[in-house]
N, C-alpha and C positions, 0 to 999 in steps of 0.2 A: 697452949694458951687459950682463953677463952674468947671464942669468936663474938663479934659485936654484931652480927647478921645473919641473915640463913643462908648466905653463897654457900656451894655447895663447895667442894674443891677438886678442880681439874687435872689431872696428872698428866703432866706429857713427856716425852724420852729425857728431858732434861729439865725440868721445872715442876715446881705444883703455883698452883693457881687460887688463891681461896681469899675468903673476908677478911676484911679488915682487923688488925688485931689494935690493941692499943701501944703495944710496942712499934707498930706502923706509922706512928704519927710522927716518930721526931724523925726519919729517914724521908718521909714525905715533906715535911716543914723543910726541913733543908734544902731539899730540892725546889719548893717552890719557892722560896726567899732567894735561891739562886740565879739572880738577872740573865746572868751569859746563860744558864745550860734552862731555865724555864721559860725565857722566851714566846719561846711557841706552843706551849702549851697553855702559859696563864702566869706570867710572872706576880709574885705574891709577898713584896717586900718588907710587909709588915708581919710578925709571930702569929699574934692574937688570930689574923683576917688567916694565916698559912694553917693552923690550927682548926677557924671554922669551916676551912675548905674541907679539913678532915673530917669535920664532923657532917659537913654537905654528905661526903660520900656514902656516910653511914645510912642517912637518912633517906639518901637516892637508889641505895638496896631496899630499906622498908617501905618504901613508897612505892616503888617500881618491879621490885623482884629480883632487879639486876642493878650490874653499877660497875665500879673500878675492882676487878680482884688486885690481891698483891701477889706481885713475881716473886716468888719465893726460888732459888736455886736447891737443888739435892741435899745441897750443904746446907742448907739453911739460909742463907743468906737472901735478904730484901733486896733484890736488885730493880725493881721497878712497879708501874701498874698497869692494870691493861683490860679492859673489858668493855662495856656495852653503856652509853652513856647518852641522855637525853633528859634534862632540868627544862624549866621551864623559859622558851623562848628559844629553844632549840628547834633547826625544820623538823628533824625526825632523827630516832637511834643514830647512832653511829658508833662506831667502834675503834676506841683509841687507845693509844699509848704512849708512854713515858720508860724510858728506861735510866735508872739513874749512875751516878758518876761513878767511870770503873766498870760498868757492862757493857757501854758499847761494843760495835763492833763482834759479836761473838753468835750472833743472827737467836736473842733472846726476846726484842721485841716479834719477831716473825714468828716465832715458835708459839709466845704468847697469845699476838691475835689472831694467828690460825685456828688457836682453838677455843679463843673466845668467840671469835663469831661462828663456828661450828657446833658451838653450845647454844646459843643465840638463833640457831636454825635448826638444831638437832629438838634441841629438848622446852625453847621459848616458841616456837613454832613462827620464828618474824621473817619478812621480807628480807628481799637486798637491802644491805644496810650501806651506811654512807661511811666517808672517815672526813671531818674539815680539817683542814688545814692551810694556817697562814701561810700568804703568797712567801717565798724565800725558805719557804722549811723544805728545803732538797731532801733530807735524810728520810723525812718523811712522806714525800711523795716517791720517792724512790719506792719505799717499804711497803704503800699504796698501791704502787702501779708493781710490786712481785707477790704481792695478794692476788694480782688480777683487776685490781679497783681502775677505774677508768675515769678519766676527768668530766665532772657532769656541766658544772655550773659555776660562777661565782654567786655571791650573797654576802648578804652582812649581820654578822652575828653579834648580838646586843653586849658581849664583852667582850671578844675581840677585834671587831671592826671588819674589813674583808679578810673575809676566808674562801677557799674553793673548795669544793664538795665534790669529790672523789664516791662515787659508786660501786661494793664490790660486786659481785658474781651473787647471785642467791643459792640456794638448796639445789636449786632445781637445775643449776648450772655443773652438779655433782661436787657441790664443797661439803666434803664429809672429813672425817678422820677414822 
C-alpha cells in the first residue's frame, strides 16, 4: 500500500510499525467513535471530526518527522497505534498508544512503545519523553510505570482536561533495543 508519510517502519519480534495507510482510517474511525474503549485517549463521536483526526495524524508526521505509527501484527492485521506525539498545545513529545478491539491483553501496546520511543531516542536524538494520561486510565499507567515511566506531575491539557504526566527513562538511562 502506498504510505501517506515518510515514517520509516519499525520491526519488532511481533509487529511492524509504519505510516499511516489509507486503509488505516476506517479501523481508526471506529475506534475513535468508540465511547467505552476511546475514552482515554480522545473520544471522537462524530465520522467526519474521527476521520480529521486521521488526517491530523498525517500532517503531524509532515510537520514534525514523527507522529502515530500503525501496529500492524505479522499477519497483517491493524491492531492499534503507537508513536511519538506533540500538536500544538501540548507540554512536550510524549509517547502514546491505543491498541484497538480484540488486541488487548497480549503485551502489543508494550512491544509497540518500547520501540517507538527507542526510535525516538535512537535515531530523533530527543529527551525523556513523557506519556499523559487521564486520571482513571489504569491500563495505561500500568503500561507507563513497566516502560519504567515515573509519575511526574498533573496538568491540564487543552482537550482533555486533567491528565498526569508520566516520565519515562531517557537514552542515557540505557533504553535501547
Amino acid at each position: 500500500m502506498h504510505p501517506l508519510t515518510q515514517a520509516p517502519i519499525l520491526e519488532t519480534p511481533n509487529l511492524r510499525l509504519r505510516g499511516p495507510q489509507t486503509r488505516d482510517a476506517a479501523p481508526l474511525m471506529a475506534f475513535l467513535q468508540d465511547e467505552k474503549r476511546a475514552w482515554g485517549f480522545g473520544h471522537i463521536p462524530n465520522r467526519g471530526d474521527a476521520w480529521r483526526w486521521f488526517a491530523l495524524n498525517v500532517g503531524h508526521w509532515h510537520i514534525h518527522g514523527y507522529g502515530y505509527f500503525t501496529i500492524e501484527t505479522k499477519a497483517g492485521d491493524i491492531a492499534g497505534i503507537c508513536g511519538i506525539w506533540n500538536p500544538e498545545g501540548w507540554p512536550e513529545p510524549e509517547v502514546g498508544w491505543a491498541v484497538f478491539d480484540g488486541f488487548e491483553g497480549k503485551s502489543i501496546a508494550h512491544e509497540a512503545a518500547w520501540h517507538a520511543r527507542a526510535w525516538a531516542y535512537r535515531d530523533l536524538g530527543m529527551g525523556p519523553l513523557t506519556s499523559n494520561i487521564v486520571p482513571g486510565n489504569t491500563r495505561s499507567v500500568a503500561l507507563a510505570e513497566r516502560l519504567g515511566a515515573t509519575f511526574e506531575r498533573e496538568y491540564t491539557n487543552i482537550h482533555m482536561g486533567a491528565e498526569m504526566l508520566y516520565r519515562h527513562p531517557g537514552a542515557q538511562a540505557g533504553v535501547t533495543v
